[in-house]
Every structure is written in C-alpha cells, then in structure tokens.
NUTI-813104 format. One record per residue: residue number from 1; x, y, z of N, C-alpha, C in turn. Coordinates in steps of 0.001 Angstrom, whole numbers. Example, Ala and Ser with C-alpha at 12.3 -4.5 7.8 and 13.67 -1.06 7.14 Angstrom:
+-----+---------+---------+---------+---------+---------+---------+---------+---------+---------+
:   k :    n_px :    n_py :    n_pz :   ca_px :   ca_py :   ca_pz :    c_px :    c_py :    c_pz :
+-----+---------+---------+---------+---------+---------+---------+---------+---------+---------+
:   1 :   13190 :   -5690 :    7800 :   12300 :   -4500 :    7800 :   13200 :   -3300 :    7800 :
:   2 :   12850 :   -2250 :    7080 :   13670 :   -1060 :    7140 :   12900 :      30 :    7870 :
+-----+---------+---------+---------+---------+---------+---------+---------+---------+---------+
//
This chain:
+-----+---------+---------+---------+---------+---------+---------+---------+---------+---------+
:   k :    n_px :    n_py :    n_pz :   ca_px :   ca_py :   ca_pz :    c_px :    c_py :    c_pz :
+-----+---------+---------+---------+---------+---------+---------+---------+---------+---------+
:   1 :  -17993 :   14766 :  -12311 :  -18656 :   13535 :  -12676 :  -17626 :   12426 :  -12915 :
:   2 :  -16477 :   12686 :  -13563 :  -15727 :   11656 :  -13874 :  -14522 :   11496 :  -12980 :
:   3 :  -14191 :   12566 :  -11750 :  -13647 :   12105 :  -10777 :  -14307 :   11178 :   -9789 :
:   4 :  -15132 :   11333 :   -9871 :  -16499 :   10375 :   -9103 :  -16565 :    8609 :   -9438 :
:   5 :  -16174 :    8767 :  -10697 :  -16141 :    7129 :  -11636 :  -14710 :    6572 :  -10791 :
:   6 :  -13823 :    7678 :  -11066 :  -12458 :    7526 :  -11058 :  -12231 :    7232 :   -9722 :
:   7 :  -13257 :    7881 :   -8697 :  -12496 :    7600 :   -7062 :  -13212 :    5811 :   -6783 :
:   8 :  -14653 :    5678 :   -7659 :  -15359 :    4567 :   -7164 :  -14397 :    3719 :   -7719 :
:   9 :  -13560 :    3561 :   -9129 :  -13006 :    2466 :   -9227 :  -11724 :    1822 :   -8454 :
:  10 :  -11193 :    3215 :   -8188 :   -9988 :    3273 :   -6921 :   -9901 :    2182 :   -5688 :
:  11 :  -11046 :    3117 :   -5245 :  -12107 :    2352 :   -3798 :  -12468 :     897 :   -4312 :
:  12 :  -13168 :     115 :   -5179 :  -13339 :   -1013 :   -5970 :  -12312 :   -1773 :   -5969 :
:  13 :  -10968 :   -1389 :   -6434 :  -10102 :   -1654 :   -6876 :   -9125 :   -2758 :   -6194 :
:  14 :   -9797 :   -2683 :   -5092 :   -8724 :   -3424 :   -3909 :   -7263 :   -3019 :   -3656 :
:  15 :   -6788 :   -2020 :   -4085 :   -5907 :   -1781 :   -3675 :   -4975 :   -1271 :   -2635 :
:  16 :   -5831 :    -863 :   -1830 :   -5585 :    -644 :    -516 :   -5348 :     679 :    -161 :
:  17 :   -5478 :    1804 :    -857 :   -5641 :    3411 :   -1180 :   -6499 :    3694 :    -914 :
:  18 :   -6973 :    4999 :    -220 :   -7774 :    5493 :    -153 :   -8234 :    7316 :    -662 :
:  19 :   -9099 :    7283 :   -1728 :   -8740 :    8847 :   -2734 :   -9164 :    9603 :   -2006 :
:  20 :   -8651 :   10662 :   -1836 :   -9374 :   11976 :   -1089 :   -9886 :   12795 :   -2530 :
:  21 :  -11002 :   13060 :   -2603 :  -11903 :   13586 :   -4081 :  -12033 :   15106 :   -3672 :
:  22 :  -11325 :   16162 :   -3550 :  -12172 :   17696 :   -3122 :  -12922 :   18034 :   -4675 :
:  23 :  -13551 :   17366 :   -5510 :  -14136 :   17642 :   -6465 :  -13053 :   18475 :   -8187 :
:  24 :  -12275 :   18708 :   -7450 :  -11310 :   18596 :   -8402 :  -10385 :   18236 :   -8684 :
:  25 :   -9713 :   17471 :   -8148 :   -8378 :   16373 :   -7977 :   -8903 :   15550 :   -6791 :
:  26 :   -7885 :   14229 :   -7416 :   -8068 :   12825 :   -6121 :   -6743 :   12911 :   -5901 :
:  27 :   -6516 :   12911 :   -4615 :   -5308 :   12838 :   -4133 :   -4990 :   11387 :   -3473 :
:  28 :   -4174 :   10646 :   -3461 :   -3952 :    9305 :   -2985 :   -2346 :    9114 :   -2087 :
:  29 :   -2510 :    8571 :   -1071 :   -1415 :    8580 :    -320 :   -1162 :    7050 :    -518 :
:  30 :     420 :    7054 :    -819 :     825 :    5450 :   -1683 :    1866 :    5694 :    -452 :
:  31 :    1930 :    4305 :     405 :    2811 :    4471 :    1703 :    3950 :    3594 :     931 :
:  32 :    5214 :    3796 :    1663 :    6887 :    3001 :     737 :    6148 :    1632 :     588 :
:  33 :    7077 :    1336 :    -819 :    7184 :    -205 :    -772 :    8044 :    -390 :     112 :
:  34 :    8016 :   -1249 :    1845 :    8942 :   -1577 :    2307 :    9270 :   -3020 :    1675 :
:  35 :   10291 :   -3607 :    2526 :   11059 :   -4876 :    2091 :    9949 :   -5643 :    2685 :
:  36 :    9050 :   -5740 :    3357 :    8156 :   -7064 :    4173 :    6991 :   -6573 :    3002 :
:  37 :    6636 :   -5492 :    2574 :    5381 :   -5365 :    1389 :    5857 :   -6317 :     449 :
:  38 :    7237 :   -5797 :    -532 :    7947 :   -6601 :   -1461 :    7964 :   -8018 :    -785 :
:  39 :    8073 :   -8660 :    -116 :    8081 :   -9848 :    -229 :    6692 :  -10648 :     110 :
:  40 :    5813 :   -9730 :     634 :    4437 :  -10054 :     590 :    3896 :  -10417 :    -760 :
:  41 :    4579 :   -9291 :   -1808 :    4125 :   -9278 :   -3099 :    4424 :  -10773 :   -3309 :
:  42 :    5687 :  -10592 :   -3489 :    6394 :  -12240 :   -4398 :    5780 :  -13317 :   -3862 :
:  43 :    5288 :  -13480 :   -2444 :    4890 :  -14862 :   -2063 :    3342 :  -14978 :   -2914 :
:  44 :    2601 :  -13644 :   -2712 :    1832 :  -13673 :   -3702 :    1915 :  -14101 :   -4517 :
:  45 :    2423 :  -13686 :   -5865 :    2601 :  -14011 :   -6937 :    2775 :  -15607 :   -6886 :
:  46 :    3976 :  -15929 :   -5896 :    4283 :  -16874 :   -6095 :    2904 :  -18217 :   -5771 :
:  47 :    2446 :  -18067 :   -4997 :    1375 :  -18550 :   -4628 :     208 :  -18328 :   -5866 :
:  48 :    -165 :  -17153 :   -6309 :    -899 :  -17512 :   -7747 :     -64 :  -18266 :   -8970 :
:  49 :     760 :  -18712 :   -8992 :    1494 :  -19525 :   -9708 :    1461 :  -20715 :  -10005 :
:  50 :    1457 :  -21177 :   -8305 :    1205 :  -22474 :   -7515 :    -603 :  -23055 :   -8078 :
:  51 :   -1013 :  -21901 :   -7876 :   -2129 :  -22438 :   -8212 :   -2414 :  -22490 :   -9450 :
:  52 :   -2022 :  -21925 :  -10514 :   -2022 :  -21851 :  -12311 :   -1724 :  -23352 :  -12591 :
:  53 :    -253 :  -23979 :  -11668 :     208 :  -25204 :  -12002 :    -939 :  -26224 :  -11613 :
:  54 :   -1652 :  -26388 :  -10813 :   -2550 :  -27175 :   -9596 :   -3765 :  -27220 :  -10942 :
:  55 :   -4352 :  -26056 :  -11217 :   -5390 :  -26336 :  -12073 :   -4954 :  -26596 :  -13471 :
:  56 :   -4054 :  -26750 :  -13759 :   -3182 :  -27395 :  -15083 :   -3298 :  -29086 :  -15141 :
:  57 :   -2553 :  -29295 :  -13619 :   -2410 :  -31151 :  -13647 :   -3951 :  -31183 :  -13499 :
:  58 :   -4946 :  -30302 :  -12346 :   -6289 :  -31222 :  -12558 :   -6908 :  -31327 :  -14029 :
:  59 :   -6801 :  -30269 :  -15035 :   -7013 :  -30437 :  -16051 :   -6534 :  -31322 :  -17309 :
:  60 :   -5720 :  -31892 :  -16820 :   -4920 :  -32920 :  -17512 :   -3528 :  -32536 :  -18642 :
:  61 :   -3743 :  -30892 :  -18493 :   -2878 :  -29872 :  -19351 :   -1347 :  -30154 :  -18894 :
:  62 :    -978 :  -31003 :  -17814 :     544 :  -30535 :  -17321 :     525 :  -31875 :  -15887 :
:  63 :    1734 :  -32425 :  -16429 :    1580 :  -33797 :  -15743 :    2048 :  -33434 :  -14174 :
:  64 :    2147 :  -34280 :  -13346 :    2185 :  -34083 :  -12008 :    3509 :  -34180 :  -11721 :
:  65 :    4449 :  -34601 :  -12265 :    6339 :  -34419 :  -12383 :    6412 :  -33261 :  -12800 :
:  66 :    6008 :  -32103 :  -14004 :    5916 :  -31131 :  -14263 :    5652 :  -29914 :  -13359 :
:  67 :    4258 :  -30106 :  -13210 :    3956 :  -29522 :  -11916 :    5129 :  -29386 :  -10389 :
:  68 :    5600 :  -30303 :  -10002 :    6094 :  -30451 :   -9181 :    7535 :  -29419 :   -9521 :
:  69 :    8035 :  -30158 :  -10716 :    9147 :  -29605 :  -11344 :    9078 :  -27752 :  -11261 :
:  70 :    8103 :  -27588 :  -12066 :    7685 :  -25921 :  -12090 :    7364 :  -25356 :  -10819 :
:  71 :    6972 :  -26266 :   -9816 :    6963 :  -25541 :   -7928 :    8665 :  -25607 :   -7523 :
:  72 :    8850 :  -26552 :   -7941 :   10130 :  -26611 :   -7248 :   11341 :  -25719 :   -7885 :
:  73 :   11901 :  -24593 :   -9573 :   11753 :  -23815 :   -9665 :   11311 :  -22825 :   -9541 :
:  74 :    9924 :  -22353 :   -9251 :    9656 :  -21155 :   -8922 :   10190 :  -20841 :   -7367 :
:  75 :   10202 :  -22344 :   -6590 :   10419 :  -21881 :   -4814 :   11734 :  -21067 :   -5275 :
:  76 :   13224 :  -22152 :   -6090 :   14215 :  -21165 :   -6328 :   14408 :  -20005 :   -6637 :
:  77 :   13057 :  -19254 :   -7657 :   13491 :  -18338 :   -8137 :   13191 :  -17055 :   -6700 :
:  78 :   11700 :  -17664 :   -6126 :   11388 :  -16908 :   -5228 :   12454 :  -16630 :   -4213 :
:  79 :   12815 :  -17767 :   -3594 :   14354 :  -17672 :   -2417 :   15519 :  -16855 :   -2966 :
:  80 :   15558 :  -16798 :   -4219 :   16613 :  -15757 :   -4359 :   15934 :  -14251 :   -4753 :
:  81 :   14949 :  -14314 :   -4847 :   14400 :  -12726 :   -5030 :   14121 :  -12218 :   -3446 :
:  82 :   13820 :  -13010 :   -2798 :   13764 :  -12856 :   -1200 :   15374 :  -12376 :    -956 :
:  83 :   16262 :  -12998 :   -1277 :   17518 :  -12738 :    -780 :   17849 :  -11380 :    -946 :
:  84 :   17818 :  -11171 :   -2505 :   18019 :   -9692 :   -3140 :   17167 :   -8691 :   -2386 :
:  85 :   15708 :   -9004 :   -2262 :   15217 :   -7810 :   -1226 :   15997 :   -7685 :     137 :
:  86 :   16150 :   -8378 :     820 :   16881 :   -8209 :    2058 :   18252 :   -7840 :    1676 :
:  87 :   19097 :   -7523 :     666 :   20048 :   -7329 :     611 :   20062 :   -5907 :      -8 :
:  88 :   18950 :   -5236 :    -465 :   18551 :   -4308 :    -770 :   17898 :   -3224 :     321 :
:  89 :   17363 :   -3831 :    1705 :   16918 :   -3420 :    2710 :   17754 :   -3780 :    3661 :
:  90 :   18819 :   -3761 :    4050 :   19719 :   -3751 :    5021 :   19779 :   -2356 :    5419 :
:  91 :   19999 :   -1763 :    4918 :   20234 :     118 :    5345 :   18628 :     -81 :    6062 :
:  92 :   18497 :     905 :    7198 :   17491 :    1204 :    8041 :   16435 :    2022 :    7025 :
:  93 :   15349 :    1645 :    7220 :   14453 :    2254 :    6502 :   13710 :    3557 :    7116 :
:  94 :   13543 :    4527 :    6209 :   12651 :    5346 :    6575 :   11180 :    5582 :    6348 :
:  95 :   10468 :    5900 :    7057 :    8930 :    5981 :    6554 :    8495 :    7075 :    5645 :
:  96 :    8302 :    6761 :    4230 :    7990 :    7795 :    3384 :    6377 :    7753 :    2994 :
:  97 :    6217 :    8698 :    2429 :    4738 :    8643 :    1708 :    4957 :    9186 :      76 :
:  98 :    4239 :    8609 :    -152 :    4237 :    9452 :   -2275 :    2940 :    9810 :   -2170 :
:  99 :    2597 :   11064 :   -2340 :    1171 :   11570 :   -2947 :     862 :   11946 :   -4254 :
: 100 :      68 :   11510 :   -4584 :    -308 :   11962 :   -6121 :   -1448 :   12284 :   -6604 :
: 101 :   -1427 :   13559 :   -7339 :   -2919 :   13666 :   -7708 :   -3535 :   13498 :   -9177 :
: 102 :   -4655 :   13276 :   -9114 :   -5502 :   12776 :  -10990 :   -6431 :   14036 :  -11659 :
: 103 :   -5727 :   14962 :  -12315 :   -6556 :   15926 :  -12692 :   -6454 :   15109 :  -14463 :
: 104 :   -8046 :   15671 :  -14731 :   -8455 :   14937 :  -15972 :   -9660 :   16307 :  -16458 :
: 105 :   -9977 :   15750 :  -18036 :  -10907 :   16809 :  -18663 :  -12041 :   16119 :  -19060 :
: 106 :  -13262 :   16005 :  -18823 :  -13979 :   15304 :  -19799 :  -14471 :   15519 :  -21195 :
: 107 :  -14360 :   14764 :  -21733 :  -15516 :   14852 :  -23365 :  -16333 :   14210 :  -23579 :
: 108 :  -17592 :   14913 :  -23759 :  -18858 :   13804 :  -23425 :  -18881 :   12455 :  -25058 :
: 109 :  -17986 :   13466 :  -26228 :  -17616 :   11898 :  -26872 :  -16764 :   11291 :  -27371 :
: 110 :  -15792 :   11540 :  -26550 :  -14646 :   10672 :  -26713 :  -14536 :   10050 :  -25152 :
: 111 :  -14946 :   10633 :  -23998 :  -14569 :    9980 :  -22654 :  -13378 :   10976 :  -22152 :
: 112 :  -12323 :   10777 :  -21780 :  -11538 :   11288 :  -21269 :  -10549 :   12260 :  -23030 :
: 113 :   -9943 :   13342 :  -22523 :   -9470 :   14152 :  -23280 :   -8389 :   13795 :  -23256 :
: 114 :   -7832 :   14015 :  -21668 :   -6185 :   14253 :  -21011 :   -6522 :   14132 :  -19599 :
: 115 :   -5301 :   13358 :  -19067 :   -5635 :   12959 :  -17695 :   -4135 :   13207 :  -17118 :
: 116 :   -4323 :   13733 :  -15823 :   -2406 :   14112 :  -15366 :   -2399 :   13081 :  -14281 :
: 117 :   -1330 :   13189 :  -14094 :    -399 :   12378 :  -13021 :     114 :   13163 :  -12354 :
: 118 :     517 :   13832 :  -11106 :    1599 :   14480 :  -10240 :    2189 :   13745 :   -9423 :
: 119 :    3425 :   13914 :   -8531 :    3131 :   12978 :   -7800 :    4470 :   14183 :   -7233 :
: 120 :    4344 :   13930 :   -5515 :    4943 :   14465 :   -4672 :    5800 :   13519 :   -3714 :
: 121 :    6840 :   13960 :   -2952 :    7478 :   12875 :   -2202 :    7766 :   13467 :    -561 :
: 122 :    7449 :   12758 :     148 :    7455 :   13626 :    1581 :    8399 :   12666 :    2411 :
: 123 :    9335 :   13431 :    2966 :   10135 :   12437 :    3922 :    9874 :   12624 :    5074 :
+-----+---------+---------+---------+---------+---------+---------+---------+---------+---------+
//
C-alpha cells in the first residue's frame, strides 16, 4: 500500500525517474550527472533567479538598477560555475547508472516506521 503512494509520488514528481514497484521494493535507475545535465541544472536555477528578480522590480520590492545589478552578478557567478564544470569534465566520460532501492515498514499510526535507502553502482 505504501509503496504504491511512494511510486505515485515519484511518477508525480517530475523528476524524470521512472520506479520499477515488484510490490516490495521500488527500484529507480538515476542515469550520471553528466557535465551538459550539470549545466542544464545551473542555467536553470539561474533562470529561476532571473525571474525572482523580474517579479521583485514589478512589485516595486527591488528597483530596476538592482535588478539589473543582481542579473548581471548572477551571469558571473553562473560563467564561472560553467567553467569549473568543464574543467571537471575534461577526462572522457563514462556512461554509468546508480540504482537504488526504497524498502519501508508501515504503521497504520504513526505512517512510516523506517524506510531504507540502497543504492548500487554499475559501470
């Protein structure tokens, strides 16, 4: 029952995983962070940032020199975290996978008892 909660929120979750449920463990295949994921991330981020500042000046919370000021730092901080990943991914990469599985106990009143983590590494 409560691997069932656990795979729907997974699946929900947007994260881009997909649980394999055999009714007693979810197993999840987490593919490498490569260097083009990592910098997918940061532009992300960086881009929800962009927009934190944007609805600040429309709100009148953070003037439009500010704003500008705080884009034009974050581009720096981003260009050098870009750098460091590529300088971190120079060696040829290999394709790995991490698997991990979610064994858990239920208690009908407390909710969860104890919940595990495993996690395996396959080259």
């Amino acid at each position: 029952m409560f691997l069932n909660a656990i795979e729907k929120a997974i699946v929900t979750s947007d994260l881009g995983v997909t649980p394999n449920n055999d009714g007693e463990v979810i197993r999840l295949i987490l593919p490498q962070l490569t260097s083009e994921r990592r910098k997918v991330a940061l532009r992300n981020i960086r881009r929800d940032a962009i927009k934190c500042y944007e609805k600040l000046e429309k709100e009148k919370k953070l003037s439009e020199d500010n704003a500008k000021d705080l884009s034009s730092d974050l581009q720096k901080v981003t260009d050098e975290y870009m750098k460091k990943i590529d300088s971190l991914y120079k060696q040829e990469e290999k394709p790995r996978e991490h698997i991990f599985s979610v064994r858990g106990a239920w208690n009908n009143e407390f909710g969860f008892s104890f919940l595990f983590f495993s996690g395996s590494f396959y080259a």
